[in-house]
C-alpha positions as CSV (number, residue, x, y, z in Angstrom):
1,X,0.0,0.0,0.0
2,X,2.8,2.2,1.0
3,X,4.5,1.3,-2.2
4,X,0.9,2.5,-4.5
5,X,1.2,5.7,-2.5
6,X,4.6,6.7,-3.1
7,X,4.2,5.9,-6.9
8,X,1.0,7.8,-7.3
9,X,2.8,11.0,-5.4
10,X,5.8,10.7,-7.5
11,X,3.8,10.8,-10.8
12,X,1.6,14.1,-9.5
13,X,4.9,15.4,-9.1
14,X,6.2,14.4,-12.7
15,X,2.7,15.1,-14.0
16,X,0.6,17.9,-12.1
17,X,-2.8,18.3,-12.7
18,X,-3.4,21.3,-14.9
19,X,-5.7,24.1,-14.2
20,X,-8.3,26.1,-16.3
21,X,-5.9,28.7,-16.5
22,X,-2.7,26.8,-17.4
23,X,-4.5,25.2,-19.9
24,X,-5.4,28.8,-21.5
25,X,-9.1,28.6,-21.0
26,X,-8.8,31.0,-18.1
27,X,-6.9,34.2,-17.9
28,X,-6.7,37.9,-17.3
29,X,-6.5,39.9,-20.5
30,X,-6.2,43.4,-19.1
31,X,-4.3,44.9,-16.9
32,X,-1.5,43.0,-17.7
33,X,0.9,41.8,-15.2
34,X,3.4,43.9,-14.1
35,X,2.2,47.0,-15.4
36,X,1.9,51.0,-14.3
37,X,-1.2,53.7,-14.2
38,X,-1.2,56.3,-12.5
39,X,-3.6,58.0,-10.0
40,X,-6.5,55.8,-10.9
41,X,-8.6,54.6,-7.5
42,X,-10.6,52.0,-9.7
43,X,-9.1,49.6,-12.7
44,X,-11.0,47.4,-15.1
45,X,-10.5,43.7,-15.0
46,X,-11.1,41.9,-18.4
47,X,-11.2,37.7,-17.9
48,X,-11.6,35.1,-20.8
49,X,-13.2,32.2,-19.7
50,X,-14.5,29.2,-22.2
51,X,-18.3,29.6,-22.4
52,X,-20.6,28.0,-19.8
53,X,-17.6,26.4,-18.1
54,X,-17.9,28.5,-14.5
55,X,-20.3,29.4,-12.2
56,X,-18.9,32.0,-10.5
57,X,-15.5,34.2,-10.2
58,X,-14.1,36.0,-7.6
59,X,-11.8,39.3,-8.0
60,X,-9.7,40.0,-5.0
61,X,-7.3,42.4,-4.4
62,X,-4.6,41.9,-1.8
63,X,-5.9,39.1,-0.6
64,X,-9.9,40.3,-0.4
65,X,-13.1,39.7,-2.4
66,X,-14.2,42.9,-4.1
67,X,-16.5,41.3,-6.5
68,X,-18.5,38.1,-6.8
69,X,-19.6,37.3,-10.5
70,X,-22.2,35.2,-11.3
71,X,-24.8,34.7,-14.5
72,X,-21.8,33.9,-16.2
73,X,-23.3,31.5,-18.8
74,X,-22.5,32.3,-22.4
75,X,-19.9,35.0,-22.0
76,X,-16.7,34.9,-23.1
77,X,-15.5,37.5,-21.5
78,X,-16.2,39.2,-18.2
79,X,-15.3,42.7,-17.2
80,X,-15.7,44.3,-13.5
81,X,-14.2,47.7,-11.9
82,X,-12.4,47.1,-8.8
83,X,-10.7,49.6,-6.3
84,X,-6.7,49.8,-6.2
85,X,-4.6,52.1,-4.5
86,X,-1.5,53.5,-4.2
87,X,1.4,51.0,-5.0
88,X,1.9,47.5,-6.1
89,X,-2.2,45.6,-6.0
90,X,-2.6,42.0,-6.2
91,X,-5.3,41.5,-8.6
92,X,-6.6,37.8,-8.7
93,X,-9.3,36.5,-10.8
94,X,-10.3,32.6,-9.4
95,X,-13.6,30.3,-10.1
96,X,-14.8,27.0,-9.4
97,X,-15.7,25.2,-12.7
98,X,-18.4,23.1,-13.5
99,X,-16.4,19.8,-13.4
100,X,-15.1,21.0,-9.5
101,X,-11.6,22.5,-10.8
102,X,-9.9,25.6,-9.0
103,X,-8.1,28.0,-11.3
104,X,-7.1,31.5,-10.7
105,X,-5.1,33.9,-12.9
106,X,-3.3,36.9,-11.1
107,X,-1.8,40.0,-12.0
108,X,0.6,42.8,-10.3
109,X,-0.4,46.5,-11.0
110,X,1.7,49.5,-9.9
111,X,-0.9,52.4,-9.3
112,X,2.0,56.2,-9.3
113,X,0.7,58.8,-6.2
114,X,1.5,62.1,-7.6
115,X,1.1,63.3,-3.7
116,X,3.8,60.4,-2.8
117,X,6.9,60.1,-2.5
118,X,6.8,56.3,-1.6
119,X,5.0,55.7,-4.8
120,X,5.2,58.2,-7.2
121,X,7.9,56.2,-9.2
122,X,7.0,52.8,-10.4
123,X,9.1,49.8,-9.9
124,X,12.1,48.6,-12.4
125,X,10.5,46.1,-14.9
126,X,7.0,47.4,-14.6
127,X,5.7,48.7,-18.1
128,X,2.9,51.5,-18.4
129,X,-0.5,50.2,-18.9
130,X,-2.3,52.0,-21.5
131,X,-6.2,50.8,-21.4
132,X,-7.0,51.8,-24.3
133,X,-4.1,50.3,-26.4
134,X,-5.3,47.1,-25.4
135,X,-9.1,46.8,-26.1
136,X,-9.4,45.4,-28.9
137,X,-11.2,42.7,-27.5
138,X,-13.5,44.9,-26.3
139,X,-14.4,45.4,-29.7
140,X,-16.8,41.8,-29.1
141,X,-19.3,43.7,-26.9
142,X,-18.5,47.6,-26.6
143,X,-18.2,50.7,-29.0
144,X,-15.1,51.9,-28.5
145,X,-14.8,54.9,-30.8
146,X,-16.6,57.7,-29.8
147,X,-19.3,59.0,-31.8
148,X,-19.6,62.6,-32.4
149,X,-22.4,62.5,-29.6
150,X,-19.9,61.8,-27.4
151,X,-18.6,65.4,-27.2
152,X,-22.3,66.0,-25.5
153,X,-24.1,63.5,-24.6
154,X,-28.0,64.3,-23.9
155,X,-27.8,62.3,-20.7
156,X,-25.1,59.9,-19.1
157,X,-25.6,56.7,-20.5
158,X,-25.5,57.9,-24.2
159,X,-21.7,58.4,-23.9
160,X,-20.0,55.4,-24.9
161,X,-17.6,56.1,-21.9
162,X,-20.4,55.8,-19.3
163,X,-20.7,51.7,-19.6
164,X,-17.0,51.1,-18.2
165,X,-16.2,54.3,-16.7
166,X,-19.5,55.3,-14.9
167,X,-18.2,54.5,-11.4
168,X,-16.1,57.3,-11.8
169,X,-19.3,59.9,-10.4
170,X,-19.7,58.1,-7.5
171,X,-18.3,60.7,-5.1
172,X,-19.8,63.8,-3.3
173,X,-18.0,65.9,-5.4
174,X,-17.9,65.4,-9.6
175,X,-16.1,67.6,-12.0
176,X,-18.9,69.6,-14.1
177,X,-17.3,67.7,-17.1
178,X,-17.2,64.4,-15.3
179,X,-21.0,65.0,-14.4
180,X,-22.0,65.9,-17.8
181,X,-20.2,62.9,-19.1
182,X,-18.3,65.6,-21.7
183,X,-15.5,63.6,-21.7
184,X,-13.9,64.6,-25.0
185,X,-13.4,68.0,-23.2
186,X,-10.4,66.8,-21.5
187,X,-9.6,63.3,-23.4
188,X,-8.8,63.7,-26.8
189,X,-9.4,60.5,-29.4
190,X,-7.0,61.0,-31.7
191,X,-4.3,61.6,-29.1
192,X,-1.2,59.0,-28.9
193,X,-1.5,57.0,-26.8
194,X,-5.6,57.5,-27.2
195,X,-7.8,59.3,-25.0
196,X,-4.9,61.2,-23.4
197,X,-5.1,64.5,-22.1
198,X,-2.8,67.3,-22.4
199,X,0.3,68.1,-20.2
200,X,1.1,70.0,-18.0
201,X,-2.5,69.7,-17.1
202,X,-3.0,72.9,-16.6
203,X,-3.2,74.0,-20.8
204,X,-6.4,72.0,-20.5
205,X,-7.6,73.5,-17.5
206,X,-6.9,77.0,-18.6
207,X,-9.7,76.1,-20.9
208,X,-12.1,76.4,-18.3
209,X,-10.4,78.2,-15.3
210,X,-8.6,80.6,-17.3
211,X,-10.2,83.6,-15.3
212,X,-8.1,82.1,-11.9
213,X,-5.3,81.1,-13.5
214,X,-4.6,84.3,-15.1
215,X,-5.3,86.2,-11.6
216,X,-3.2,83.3,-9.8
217,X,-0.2,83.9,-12.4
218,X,0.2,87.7,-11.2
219,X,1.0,87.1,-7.8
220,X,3.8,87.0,-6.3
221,X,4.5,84.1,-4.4
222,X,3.2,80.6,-6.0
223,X,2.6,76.8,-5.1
224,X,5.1,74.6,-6.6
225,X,2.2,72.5,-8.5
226,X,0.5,75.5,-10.1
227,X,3.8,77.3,-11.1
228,X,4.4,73.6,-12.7
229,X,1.1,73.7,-14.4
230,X,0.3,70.9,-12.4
231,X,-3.3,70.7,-11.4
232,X,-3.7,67.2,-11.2
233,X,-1.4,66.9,-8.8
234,X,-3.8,68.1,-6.4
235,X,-7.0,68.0,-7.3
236,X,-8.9,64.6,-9.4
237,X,-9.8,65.6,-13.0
238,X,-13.0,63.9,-12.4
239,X,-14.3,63.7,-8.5
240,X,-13.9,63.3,-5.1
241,X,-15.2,63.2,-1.5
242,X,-13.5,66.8,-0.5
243,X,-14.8,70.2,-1.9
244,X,-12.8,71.8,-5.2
245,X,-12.2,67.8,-5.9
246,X,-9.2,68.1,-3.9
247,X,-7.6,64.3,-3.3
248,X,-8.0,64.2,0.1
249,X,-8.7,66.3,2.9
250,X,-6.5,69.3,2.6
251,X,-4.3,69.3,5.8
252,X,-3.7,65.7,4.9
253,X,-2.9,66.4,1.0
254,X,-0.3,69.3,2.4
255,X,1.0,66.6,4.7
256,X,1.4,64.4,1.8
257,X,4.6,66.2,0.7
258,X,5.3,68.5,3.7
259,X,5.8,65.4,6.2
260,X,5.9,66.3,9.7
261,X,4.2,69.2,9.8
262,X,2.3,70.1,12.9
263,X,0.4,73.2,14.2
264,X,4.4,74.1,16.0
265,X,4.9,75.8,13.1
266,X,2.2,78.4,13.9
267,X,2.6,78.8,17.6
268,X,2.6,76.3,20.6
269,X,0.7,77.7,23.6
270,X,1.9,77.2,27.2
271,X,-0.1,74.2,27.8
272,X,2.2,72.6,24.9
273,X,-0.5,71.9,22.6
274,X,-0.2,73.3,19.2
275,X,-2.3,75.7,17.2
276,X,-5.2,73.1,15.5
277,X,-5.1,72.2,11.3
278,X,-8.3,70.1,11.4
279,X,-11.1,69.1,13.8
280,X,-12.4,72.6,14.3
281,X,-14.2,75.2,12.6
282,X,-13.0,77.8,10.1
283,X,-13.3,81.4,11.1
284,X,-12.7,82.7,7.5
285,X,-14.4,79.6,5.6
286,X,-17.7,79.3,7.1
287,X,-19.0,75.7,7.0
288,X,-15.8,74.4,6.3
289,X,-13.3,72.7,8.6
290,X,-9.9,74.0,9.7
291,X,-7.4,72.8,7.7
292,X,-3.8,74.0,6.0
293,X,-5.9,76.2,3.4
294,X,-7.2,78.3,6.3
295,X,-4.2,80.1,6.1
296,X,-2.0,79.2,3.3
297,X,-3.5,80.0,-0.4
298,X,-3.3,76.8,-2.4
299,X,-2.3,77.9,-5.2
300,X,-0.7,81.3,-5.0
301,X,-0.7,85.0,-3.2
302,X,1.6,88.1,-2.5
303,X,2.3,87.3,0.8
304,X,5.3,84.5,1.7
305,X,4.4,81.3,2.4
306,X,1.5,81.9,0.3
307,X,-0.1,82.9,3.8
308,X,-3.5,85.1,3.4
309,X,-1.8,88.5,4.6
310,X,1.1,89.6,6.1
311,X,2.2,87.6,9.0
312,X,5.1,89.5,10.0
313,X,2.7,91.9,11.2
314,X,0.8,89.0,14.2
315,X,-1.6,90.5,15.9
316,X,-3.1,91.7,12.2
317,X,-2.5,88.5,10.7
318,X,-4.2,86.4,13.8
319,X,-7.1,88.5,14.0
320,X,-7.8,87.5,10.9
321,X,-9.7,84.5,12.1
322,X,-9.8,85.6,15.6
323,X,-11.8,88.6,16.0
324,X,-14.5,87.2,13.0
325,X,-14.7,83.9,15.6
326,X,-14.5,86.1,18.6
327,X,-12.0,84.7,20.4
328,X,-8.9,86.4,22.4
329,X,-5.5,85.8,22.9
């Protein structure tokens, strides 16, 4: 018996069963593996499967179920948007098929942080991953060249962007383009590679914003993104949770590049504590939260440290927020 055992191990070991996606009737067609995008909080996931052979599939990321596919009879191919975020994700695509074998096809995608230094670079042998350059399998079910309609669509679902992309409103905050689905505002068709926009970002936000931009670029003392043209870096192109579609709340976006920055650098008061960036109200915002941007323009001023006034004249400059709250020193 031991003898039967140790045969029938040794020839699984010479001769492993082969899964679905060994066997090339299971795999991820896009993203591919080791690849780069940058800034993107979602990706799409293309699979091809062999008609009516699974059930299900799973997509997890890092380890966790973001999706569970099902009503997959008859399709070839099967697409689902999942969240990634900054730095290497750990996409995985896995079913059970009909005749009770496990396969799975994973990928590695490198998402770039423009507000990170950890992850604003991707890593060596990782190649940029261009969605558009590879869809021509999408071809089988989607219209992928925009119709003249496209430029403005009557409502959202008669751009041919909104069928892939639509998960791209689901913020608080959307872009007016974004929310009119006017997509060929900012993404051009013909570009190389497709669909890109223009850069720096700001010669297509100047299309639009021109009026602040032109006031912004007479003063004196500017950000380093907006001198750069660089809007983006900032603020998402097409929505987001925070006001002015900022990428995060803006004492942590500041933080994002100024490490270590604490309320010290305004004043500590004798009890030690320091002056507050967040958790309390704004005297010269109303309804808005303090943050960095209470005192520091985000984009440019004549003052230094793009500070609101003067604040080598202190009492002025506190009083500022201090007599409209009514508080003392």
């Amino acid at each position: 018996m031991k003898r039967v055992v140790f045969c029938l191990f040794f020839f699984l070991l010479l001769f492993p069963p082969k899964s679905h996606s060994e066997t090339g009737t299971f795999r991820i067609i896009t993203p591919v593996d080791k690849t780069y995008t940058q800034g993107g909080q979602t990706i799409s996931v293309v699979s091809k499967v062999v008609k009516n052979t699974f059930g299900s599939l799973q997509i997890y990321v890092d380890g966790r179920v973001q999706k569970n596919l099902t009503d997959l009879n008859d399709k070839e191919y099967v697409c689902a948007v999942v969240k990634v975020h900054p730095g290497i994700n750990k996409i995985m695509v896995s079913g059970i098929a009909s005749d009770g074998t496990a396969s799975s096809s994973q990928v590695r995608v490198f998402i770039i942080s423009p507000i990170s230094a950890q992850y604003g670079s991707p890593p060596d042998g990782y190649a940029r991953y261009l969605f558009h350059s590879s869809s021509s399998t999408c071809f089988t079910c989607h219209q992928m060249e925009p119709p003249a309609s496209d430029s403005y669509p009557l409502k959202h679902s008669d751009s041919s962007c909104y069928v892939c992309h639509k998960h791209i409103t689901d913020h608080k905050y959307v872009h007016g383009p974004t929310a009119a689905w006017a997509c060929l505002m900012c993404h051009d068709p013909k570009a190389n590679p497709k669909y890109a926009t223009s850069s720096p970002p700001e010669k297509m936000c100047e299309q639009c914003h021109v009026d602040q931009i032109n006031q912004w670029e007479k003063l004196k003392h500017q950000h380093g993104p907006f001198a750069l043209g660089m809007c983006t870096t900032c603020h998402s192109p097409h929505g987001s949770d925070w006001p002015f579609w900022t990428r995060k709340f803006p004492t942590d976006l500041c933080l994002s590049c100024h490490v270590g920055q604490t309320g010290d650098h305004i004043i500590t008061f004798f009890n030690g504590d320091p002056h507050p960036i967040r958790g309390k109200p704004d005297p010269r915002h109303p309804g808005r939260e303090l943050s960095c941007a209470s005192c520091h323009s985000p984009h440019a001023s004549n003052y230094p440290f793009q500070l609101f006034a003067d604040y080598r004249d202190l009492r002025h400059f506190c009083m500022g927020c201090h007599f409209k709250s009514g508080g003392t020193f």
